[in-house]
N, C-alpha and C positions, 0 to 999 in steps of 0.2 A: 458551394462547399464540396470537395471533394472526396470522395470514400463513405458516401453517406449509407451507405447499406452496413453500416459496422458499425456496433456500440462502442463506447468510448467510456473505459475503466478509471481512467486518472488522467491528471494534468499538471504541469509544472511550468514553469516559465525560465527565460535565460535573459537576464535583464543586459548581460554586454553583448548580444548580441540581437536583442529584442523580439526573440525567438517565443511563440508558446509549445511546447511539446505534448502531444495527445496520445495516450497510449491506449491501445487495440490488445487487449488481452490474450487472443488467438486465433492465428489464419489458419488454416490447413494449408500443410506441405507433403512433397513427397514421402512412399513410406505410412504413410497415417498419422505423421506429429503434426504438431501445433506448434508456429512461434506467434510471440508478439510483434507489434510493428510500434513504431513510434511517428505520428503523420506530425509533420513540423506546417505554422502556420505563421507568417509576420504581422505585426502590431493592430493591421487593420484585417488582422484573420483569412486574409489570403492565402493560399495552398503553396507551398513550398516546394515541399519533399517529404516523401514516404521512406523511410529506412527500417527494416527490419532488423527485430534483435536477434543475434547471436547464443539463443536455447533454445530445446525443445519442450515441449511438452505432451503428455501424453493424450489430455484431455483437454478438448475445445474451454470446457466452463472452470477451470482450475489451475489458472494459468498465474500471472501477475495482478496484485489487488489494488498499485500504487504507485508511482514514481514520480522522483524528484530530483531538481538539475543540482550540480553542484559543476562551481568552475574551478580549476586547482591545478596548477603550476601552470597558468594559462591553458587550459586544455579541458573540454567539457564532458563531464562525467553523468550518467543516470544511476541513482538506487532506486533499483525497482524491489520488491516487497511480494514474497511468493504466497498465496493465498493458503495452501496446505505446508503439512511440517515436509521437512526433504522434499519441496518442490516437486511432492505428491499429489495425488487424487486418491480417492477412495476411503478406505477404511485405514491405511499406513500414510496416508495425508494427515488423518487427523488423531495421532498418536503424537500427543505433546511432545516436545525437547528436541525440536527439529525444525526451528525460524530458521528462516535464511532469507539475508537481504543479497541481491546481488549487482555486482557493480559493472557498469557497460562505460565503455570510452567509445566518442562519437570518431567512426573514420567517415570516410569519400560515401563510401555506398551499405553501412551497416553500423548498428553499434554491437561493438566485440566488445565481450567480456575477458574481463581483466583479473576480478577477483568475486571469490564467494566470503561472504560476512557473516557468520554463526549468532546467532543468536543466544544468551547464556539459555544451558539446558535443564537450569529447573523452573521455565516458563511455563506454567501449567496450558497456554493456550491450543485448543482445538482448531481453530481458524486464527487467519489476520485478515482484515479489513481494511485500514486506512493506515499511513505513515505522514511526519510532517518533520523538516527538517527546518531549526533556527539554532544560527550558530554552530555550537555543536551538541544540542541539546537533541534528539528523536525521538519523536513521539509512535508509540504503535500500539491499534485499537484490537480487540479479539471481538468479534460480533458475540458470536457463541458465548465465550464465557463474560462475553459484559464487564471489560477490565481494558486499563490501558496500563503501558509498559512506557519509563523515561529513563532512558540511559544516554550517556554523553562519549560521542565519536570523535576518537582522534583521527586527522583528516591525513596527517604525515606519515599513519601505516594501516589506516583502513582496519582500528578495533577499536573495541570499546575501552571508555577510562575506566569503569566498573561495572557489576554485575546489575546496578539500574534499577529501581524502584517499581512494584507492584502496588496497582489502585482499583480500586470496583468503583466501578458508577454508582450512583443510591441505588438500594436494593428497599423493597416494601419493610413492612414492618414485620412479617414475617420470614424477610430473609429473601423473598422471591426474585428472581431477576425483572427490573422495569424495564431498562435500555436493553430491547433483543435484538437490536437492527444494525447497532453502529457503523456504519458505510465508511465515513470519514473524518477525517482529525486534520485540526490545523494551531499552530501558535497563534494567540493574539499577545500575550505578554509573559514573561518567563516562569510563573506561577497560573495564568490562566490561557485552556484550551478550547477552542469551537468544534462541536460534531456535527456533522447529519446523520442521519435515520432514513434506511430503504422501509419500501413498504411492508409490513408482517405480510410473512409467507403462510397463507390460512393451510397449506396441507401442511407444512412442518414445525407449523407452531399455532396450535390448536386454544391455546392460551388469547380468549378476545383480548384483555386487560393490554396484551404487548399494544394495540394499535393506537393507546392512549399518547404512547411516544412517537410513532415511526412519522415515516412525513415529514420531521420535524429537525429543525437548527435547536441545538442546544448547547451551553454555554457552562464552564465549568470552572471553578478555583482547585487547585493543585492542594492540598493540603504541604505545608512548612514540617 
């Protein structure tokens, strides 16, 4: 396998083309920015091609938290899913009402961006974690605030049909957050979603009780 000295943030697949796409959250480039790369591998995970995406970023660990293929007007597209608000780091990263999904078209030797996707901004989340696309339903998780967001993408101008539904994960009986980890989100049926769980981060989440979930697949119905 090729590029193995780099973690690997997300993964999506291209079923007309039988492509799986691995995304590398952030290389260094000149300057001092950071892009992501996208390592393409075919069906029996053989190494492809490497193509780097078309943004910067400032910081190696705050880069893209997600991506996912779509194919449309024949022509194959990535949302990738910015970890901080305005495709920030730091303390104005995590200043809610600043999602942004962004949209990459695959050319010869890069994928360029085409368009930026706003996110509605009374999204209370501090972070994004995971995204999942079916249909034109999208799923997006906030680690931090232990909530997933479902809103439905028109695919003919790249926005949203509406401003989209807010949900919390079960919380204790006291209100407290269980789900601290949420890494990622997927459809299984158009009312129920699958997550994983990274491991509790013991310096910045001092709370044992979180490790009761992390590690962990968990499985969820959408309330009607």
């Amino acid at each position: 396998m090729s590029h193995a000295d780099f973690g690997y943030e997300g993964i999506t697949y291209n079923a007309a083309k039988q492509r799986f796409y691995l995304l590398v959250e952030a290389r260094k480039h000149a300057r001092g920015c950071y892009k992501a790369s996208i390592v393409e591998y075919d069906d029996d995970f053989r190494y492809v091609k490497d193509r780097p995406v078309d943004f910067t970023f400032e910081h190696s660990n705050k880069g893209f938290e997600a991506v996912v293929h779509v194919r449309h007007t024949s022509k194959d597209y990535l949302l990738a899913l910015c970890e901080g608000n305005k495709c920030k780091g730091g303390d104005l990263g995590r200043k809610p009402g600043g999602a942004r999904v962004l949209l990459f078209e695959k050319k010869k030797k890069r994928w360029q961006q085409s368009r930026t996707i706003r996110l509605p901004r009374s999204l209370p989340f501090v972070d994004y974690s995971g995204m999942s696309l079916d249909s034109d339903r999208v799923a997006i998780v906030s680690q931090v605030n232990s909530m997933l967001w479902v809103g439905h993408l028109d695919e003919a101008d790249w926005t949203w049909r509406d401003e989209g539904q807010l949900y919390e994960f079960p919380r204790t009986n006291n209100g407290a957050i269980q789900y601290g980890n949420i890494e990622g989100v997927g459809w299984i049926t158009p009312t129920r979603i699958v997550t994983v769980s990274d491991r509790r981060k013991k310096k910045n989440q001092p709370d044992k009780e979180l490790s009761e979930k992390d590690q962990s697949v968990h499985i969820f119905e959408i309330p009607s």
